[in-house]
Each structure stands twice: as structure tokens, then as C-alpha cells.
PyMOL CGO cylinders between C-alpha atoms (Angstrom):
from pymol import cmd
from pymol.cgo import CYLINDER

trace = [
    CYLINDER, 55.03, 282.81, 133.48, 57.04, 279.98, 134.74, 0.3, 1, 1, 1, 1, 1, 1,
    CYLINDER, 57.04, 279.98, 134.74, 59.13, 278.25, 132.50, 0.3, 1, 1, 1, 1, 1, 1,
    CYLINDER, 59.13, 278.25, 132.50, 61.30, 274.94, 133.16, 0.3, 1, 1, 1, 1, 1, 1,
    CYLINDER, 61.30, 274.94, 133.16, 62.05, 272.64, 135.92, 0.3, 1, 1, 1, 1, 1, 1,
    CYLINDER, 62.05, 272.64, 135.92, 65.71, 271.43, 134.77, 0.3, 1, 1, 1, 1, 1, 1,
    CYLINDER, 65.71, 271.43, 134.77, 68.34, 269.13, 136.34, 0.3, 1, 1, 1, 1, 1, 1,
    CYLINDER, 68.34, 269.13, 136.34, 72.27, 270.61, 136.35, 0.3, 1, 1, 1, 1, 1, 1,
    CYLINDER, 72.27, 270.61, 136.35, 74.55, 268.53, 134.91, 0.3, 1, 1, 1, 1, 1, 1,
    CYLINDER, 74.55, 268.53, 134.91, 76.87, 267.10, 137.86, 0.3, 1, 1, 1, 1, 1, 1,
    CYLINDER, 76.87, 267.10, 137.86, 77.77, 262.88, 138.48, 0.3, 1, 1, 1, 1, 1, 1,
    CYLINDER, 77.77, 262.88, 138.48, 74.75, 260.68, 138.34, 0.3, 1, 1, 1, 1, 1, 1,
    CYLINDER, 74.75, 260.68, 138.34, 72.20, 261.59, 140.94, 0.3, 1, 1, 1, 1, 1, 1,
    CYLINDER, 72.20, 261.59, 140.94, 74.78, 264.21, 142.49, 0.3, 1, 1, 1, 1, 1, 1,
    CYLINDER, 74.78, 264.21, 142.49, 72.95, 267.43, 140.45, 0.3, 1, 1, 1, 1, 1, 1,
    CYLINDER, 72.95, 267.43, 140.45, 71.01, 270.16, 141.41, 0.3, 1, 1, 1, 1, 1, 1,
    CYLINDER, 71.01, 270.16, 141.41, 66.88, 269.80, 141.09, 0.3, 1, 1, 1, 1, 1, 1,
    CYLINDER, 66.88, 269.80, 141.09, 64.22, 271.70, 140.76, 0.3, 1, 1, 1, 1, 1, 1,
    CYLINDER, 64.22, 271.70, 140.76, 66.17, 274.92, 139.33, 0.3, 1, 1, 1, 1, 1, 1,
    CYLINDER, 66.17, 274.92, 139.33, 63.69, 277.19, 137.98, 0.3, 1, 1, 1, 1, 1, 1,
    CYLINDER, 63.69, 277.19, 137.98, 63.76, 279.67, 135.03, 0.3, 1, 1, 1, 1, 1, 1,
    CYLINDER, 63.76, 279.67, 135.03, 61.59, 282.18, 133.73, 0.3, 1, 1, 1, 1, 1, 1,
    CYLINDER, 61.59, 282.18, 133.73, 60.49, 284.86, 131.94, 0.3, 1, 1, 1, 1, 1, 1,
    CYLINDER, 60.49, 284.86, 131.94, 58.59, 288.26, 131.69, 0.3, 1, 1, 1, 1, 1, 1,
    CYLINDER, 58.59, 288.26, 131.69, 54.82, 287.86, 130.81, 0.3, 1, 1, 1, 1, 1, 1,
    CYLINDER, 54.82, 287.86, 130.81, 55.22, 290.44, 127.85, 0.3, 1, 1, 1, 1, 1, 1,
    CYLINDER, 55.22, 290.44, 127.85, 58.55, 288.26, 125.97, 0.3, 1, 1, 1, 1, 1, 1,
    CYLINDER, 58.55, 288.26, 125.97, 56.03, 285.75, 126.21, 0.3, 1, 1, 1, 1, 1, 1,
    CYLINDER, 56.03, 285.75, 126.21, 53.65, 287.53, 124.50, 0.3, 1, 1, 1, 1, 1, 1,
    CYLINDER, 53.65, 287.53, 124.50, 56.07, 289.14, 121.96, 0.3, 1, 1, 1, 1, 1, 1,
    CYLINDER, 56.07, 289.14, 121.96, 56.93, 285.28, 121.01, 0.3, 1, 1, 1, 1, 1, 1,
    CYLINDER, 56.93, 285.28, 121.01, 53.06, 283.90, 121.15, 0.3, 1, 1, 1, 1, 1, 1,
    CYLINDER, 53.06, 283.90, 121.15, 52.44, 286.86, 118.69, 0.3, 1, 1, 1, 1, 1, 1,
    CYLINDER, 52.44, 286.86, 118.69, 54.95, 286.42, 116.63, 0.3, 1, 1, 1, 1, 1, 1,
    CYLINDER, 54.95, 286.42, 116.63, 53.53, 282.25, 116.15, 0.3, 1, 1, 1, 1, 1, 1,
    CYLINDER, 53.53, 282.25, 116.15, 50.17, 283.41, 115.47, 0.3, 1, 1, 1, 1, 1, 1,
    CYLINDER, 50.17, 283.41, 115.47, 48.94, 282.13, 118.84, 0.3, 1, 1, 1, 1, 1, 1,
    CYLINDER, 48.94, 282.13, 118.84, 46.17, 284.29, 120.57, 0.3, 1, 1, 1, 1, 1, 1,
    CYLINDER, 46.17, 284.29, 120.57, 46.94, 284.50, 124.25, 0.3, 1, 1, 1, 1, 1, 1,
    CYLINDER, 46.94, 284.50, 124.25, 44.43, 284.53, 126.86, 0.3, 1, 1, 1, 1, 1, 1,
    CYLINDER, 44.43, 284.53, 126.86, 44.84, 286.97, 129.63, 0.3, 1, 1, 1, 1, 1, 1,
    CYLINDER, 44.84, 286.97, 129.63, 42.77, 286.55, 133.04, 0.3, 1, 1, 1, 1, 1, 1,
    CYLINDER, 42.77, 286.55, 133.04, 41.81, 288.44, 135.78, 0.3, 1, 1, 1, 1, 1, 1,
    CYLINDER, 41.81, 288.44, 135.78, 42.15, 287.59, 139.56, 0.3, 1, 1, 1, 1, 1, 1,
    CYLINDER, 42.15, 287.59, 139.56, 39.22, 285.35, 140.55, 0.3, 1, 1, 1, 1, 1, 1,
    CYLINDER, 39.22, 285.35, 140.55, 38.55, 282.97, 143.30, 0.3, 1, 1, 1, 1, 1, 1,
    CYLINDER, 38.55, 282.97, 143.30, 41.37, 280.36, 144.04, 0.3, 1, 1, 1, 1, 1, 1,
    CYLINDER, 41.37, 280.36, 144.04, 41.31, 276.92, 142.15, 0.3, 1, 1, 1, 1, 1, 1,
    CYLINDER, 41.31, 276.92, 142.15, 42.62, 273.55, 143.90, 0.3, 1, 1, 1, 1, 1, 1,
    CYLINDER, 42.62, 273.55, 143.90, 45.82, 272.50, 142.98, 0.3, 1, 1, 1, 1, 1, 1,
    CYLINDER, 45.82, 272.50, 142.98, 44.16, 269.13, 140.73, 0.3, 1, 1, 1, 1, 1, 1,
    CYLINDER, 44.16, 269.13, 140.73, 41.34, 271.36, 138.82, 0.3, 1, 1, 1, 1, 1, 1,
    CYLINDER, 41.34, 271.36, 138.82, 44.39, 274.11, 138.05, 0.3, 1, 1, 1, 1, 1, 1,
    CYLINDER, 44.39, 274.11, 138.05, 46.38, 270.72, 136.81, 0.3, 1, 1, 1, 1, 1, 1,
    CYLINDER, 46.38, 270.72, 136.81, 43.37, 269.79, 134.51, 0.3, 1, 1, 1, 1, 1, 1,
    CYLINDER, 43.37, 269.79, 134.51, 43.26, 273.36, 132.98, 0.3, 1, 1, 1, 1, 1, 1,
    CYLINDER, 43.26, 273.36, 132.98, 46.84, 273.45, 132.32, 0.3, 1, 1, 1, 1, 1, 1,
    CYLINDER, 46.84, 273.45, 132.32, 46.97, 270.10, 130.88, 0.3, 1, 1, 1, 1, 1, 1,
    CYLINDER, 46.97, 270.10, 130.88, 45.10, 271.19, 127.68, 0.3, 1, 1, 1, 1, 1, 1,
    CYLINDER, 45.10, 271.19, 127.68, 47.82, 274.04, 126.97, 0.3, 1, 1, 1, 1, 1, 1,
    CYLINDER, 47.82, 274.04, 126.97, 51.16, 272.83, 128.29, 0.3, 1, 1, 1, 1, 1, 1,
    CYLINDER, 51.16, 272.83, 128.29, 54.03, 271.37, 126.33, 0.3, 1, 1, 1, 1, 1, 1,
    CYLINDER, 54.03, 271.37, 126.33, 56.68, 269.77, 127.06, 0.3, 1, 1, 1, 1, 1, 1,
    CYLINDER, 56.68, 269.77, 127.06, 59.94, 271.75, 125.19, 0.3, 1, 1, 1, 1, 1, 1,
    CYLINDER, 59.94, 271.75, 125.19, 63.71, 270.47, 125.62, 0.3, 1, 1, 1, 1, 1, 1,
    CYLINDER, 63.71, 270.47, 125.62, 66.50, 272.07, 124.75, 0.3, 1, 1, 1, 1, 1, 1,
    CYLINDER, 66.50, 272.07, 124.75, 69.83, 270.35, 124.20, 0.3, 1, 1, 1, 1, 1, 1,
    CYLINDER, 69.83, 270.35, 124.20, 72.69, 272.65, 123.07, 0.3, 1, 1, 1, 1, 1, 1,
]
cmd.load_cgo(trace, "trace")
């Protein structure tokens, strides 16, 4: 489960992209479970293209940000 794309602080246009974060499948579970959301586990299939993944995703995704 990826989680994240982020920007490091730094001077304007000077900071580090596409830093990556994640986290194990089963936290993510633990916390899906706790919200009363039923996850959906699959099993290894034949591969999708990159813009029919996209419109899959699109119907689950969210956009979270943190500032702290």
C-alpha cells in the first residue's frame, strides 16, 4: 500500500520530489477496520494498463494532507 507523494520543505523550487512513504498492508487494515470500511483484497490476475488501473483507483482514492 503506497501512501504519499510529498515535497520537502527547502527554498522555493530547491526541495526534494517525489519522496515516497508507506505502510504495511495489515496497519492499513487495522485502521480501515477500525472506520467501519470493508476492504477488498485481490488476487494476482492478468496485468491492467496503466489508464484502466487509473480509472479503478479513481473511485477509491483520496486525497489526505497533513500539516503539523
Amino acid at each position: 500500500m503506497g501512501v504519499v507523494s510529498s515535497r520537502l520543505g527547502g527554498r522555493a523550487g530547491q526541495g526534494a520530489q517525489n519522496v515516497n512513504f508507506a505502510i504495511k498492508a495489515d496497519v492499513a487494515r487495522t485502521f480501515l477496520d477500525a472506520q467501519g470500511v470493508t476492504a477488498e483484497m485481490a488476487t494476482g490476475g492478468s496485468d491492467l494498463p496503466g489508464p484502466d488501473i487509473a480509472d479503478r483507483a479513481r473511485a477509491f482514492a483520496a486525497f489526505i494532507e497533513y500539516r503539523g
